[in-house]
C-alpha positions, 0 to 999 in steps of 0.5 A, a space after each residue: 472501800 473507795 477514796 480519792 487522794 490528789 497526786 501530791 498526797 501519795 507521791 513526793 520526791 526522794 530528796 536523796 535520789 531525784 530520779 525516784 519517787 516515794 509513794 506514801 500508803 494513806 493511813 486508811 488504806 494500810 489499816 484496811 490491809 492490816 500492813 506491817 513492816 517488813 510485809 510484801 506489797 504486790 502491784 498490778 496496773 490495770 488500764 489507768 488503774 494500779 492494784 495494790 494488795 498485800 502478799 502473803 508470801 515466806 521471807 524465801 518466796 520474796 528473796 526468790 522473787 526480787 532475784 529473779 527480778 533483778 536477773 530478768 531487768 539487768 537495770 533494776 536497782 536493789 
């Protein structure tokens, strides 16, 4: 599956923080991952690209991960 969005149709400022950005997942793409709330997202930028896929991982493995996460990037905000 290969489709073209425009910036402005995936990024959109966060209106209670102008530092952040939202990135909003088109529709076609959450279906085709079969995404649900509350699912773990895994991202990883290659050259000019970013792969996004989802995480089949237990509720611990996330809360293992965001901690050592947060432990490893002081700066990181939860």
């Amino acid at each position: 599956m290969s489709q073209l969005y425009k910036v402005e149709d995936l990024f959109q400022d966060d209106p209670e923080n102008p530092d952040q950005l939202l990135f909003n997942i088109p529709d076609d793409i959450y279906e085709a991952l079969n995404l649900a709330e509350g699912d773990t997202m895994e991202w990883e930028i290659k050259g000019n690209s970013v792969i996004l896929r989802k995480k089949d991982e237990s509720k611990d493995e996330y809360e293992k991960a965001r901690a050592q996460k947060i432990i490893d990037n002081p700066g990181f905000e939860v």
